[in-house]
Backbone as CSV, one residue per row, in Angstrom:
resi,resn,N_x,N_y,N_z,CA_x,CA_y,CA_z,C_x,C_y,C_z
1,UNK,4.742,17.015,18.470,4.503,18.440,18.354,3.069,18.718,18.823
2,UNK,2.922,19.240,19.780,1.545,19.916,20.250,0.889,21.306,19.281
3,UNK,0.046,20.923,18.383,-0.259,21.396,16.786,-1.178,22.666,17.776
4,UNK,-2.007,22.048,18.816,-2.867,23.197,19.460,-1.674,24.471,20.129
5,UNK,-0.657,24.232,20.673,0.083,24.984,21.687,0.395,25.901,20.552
6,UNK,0.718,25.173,19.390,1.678,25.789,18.109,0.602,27.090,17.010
7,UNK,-0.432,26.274,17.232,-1.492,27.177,16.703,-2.085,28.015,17.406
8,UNK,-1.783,28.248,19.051,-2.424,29.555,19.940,-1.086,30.163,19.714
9,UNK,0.145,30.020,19.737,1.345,30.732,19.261,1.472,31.758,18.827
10,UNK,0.814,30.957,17.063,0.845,31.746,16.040,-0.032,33.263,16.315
11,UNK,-1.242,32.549,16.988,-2.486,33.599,16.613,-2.119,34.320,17.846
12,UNK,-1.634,34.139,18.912,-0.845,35.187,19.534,0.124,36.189,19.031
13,UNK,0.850,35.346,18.145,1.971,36.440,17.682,1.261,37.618,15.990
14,UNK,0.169,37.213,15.786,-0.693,38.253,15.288,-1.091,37.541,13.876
15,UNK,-1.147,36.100,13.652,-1.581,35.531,12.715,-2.859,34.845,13.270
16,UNK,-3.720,35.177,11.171,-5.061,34.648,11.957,-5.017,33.334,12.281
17,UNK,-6.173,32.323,12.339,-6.091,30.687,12.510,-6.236,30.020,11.687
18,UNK,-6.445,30.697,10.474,-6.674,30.152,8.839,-4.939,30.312,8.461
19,UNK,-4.102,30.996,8.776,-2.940,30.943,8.637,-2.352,29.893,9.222
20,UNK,-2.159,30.457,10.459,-1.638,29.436,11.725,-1.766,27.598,11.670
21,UNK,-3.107,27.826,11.178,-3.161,25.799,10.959,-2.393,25.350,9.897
22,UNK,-2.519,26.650,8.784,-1.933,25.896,7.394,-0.525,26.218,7.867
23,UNK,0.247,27.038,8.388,1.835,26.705,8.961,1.990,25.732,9.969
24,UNK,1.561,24.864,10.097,1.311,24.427,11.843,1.546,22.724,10.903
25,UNK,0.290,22.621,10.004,0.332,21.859,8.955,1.423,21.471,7.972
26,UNK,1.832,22.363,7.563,3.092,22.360,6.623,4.305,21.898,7.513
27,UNK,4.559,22.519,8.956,5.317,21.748,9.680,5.507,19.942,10.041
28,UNK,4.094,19.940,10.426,3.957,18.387,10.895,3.844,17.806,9.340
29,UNK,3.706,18.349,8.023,3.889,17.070,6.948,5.609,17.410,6.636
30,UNK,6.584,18.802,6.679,7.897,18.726,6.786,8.154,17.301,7.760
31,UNK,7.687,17.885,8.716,8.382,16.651,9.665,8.262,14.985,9.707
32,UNK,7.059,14.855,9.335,6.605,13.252,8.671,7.510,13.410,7.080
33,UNK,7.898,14.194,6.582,8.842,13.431,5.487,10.050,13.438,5.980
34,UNK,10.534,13.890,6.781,12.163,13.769,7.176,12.649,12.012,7.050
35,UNK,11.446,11.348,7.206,11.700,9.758,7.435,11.718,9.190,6.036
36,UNK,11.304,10.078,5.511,11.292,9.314,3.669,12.267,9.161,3.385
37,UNK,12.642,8.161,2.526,14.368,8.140,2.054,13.976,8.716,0.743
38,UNK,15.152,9.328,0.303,15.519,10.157,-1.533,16.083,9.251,-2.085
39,UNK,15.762,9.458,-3.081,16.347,9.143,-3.994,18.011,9.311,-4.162
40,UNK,18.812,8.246,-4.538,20.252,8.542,-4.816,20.502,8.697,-6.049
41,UNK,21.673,9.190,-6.519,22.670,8.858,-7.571,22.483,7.948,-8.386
42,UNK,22.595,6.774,-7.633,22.592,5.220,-8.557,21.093,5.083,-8.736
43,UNK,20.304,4.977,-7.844,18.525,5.054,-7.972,18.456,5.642,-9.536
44,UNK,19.428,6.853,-9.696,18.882,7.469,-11.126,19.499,7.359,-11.736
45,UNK,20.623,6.513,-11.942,21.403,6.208,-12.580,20.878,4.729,-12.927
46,UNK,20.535,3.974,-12.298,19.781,2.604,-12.428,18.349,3.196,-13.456
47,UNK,17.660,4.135,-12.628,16.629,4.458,-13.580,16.745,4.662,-15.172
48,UNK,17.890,5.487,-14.973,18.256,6.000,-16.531,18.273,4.559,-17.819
49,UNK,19.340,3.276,-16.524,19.497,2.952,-17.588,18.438,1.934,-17.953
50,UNK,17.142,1.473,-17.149,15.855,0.613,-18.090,15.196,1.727,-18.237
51,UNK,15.467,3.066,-18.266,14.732,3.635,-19.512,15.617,3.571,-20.857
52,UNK,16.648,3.507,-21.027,17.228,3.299,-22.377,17.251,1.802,-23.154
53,UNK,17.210,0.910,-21.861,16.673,-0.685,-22.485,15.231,-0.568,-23.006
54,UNK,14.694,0.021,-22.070,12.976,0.463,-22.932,13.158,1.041,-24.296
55,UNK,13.954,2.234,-23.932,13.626,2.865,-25.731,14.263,1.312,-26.547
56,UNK,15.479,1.108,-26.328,15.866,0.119,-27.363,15.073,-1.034,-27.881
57,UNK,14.575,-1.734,-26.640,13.635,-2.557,-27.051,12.258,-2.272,-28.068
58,UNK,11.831,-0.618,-27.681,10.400,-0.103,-28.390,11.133,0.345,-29.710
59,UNK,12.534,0.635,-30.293,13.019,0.929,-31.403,12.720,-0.295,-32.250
60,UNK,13.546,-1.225,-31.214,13.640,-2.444,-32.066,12.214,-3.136,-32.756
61,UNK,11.420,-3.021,-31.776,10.157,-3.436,-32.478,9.480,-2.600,-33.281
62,UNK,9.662,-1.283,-32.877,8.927,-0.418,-34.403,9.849,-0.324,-35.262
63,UNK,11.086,-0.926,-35.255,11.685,-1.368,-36.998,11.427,-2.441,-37.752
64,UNK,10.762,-3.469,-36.468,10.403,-4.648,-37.383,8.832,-4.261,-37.587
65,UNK,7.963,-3.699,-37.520,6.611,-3.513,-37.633,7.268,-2.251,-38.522
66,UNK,7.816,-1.495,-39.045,7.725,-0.876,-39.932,8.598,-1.536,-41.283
67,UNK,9.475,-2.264,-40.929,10.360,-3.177,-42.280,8.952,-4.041,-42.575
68,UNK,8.176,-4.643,-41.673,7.114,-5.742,-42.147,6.090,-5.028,-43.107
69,UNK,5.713,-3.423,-42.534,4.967,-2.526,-43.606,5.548,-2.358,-44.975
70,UNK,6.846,-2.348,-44.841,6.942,-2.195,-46.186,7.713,-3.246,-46.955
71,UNK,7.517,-4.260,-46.411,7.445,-5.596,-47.390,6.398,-5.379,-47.644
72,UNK,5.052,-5.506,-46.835,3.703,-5.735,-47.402,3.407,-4.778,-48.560
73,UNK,3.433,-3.218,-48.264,3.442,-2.370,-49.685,3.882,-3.273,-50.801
74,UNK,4.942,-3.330,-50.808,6.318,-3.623,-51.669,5.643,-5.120,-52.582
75,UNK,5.285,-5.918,-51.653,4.352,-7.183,-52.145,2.730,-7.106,-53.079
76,UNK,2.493,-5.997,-52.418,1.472,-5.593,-52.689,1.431,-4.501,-54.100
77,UNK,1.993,-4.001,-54.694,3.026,-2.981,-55.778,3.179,-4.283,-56.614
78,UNK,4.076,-4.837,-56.214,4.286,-6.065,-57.399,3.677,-7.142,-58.003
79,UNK,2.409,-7.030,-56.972,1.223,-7.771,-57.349,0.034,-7.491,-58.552
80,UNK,0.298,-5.785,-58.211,-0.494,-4.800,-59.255,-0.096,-4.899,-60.811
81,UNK,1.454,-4.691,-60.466,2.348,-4.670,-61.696,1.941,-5.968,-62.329
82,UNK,2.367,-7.412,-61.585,2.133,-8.475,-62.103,0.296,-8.649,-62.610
83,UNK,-0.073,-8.023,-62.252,-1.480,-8.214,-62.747,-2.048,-7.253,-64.020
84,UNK,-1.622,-6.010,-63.727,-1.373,-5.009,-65.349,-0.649,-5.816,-66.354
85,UNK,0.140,-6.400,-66.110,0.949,-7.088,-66.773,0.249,-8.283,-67.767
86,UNK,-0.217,-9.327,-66.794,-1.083,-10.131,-67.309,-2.292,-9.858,-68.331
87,UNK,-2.586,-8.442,-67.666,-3.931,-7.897,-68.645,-3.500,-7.632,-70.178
88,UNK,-2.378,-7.007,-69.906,-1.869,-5.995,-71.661,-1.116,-6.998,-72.401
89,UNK,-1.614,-9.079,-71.875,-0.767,-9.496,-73.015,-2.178,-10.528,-73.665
C-alpha cells in the first residue's frame, strides 16, 4: 500500500493530514492483522477447561490449609481447657 499516494487522497478529498495518516494507519495495522490467526472454538474450549483444573486444584489446597487451621485452633482450645483444668485441681 503506498501510505503517501493514500494520504494525498485523503487530503484531496477534503480531510486534514492529522486525519488522513491516522486512517491511512488504521488501514495498514487492519491489514497486518489479517495474517493473525483467532482464536477457535476448541482454543476456548481447551482454555476453559485448565481454567477449571486451576480452580480445582486452588480449591483443593485452600481446603487443606483451611482443615489444617482448624485443627490447629481446635488443638490449641484443648490445650487451654487442659491447662484450666490442671489449675482448678
Amino acid at each position: 500500500m503506498d501510505t503517501h499516494a493514500a494520504v494525498r487522497m485523503l487530503t484531496a478529498a477534503g480531510a486534514d493530514e492529522a486525519l488522513a495518516v491516522a486512517v491511512v494507519d488504521v488501514a495498514q495495522n487492519a491489514a497486518a492483522d489479517q495474517g493473525r490467526e483467532l482464536a477457535t472454538r476448541s482454543d476456548l474450549d481447551h482454555l476453559r477447561e485448565v481454567q477449571r483444573a486451576d480452580l480445582a486444584a486452588l480449591e483443593a489446597r485452600l481446603t487443606w490449609r483451611f482443615a489444617g487451621a482448624m485443627l490447629a485452633q481446635t488443638l490449641a482450645i484443648l490445650g487451654g481447657v487442659v491447662a484450666i483444668l490442671r489449675l482448678l485441681d
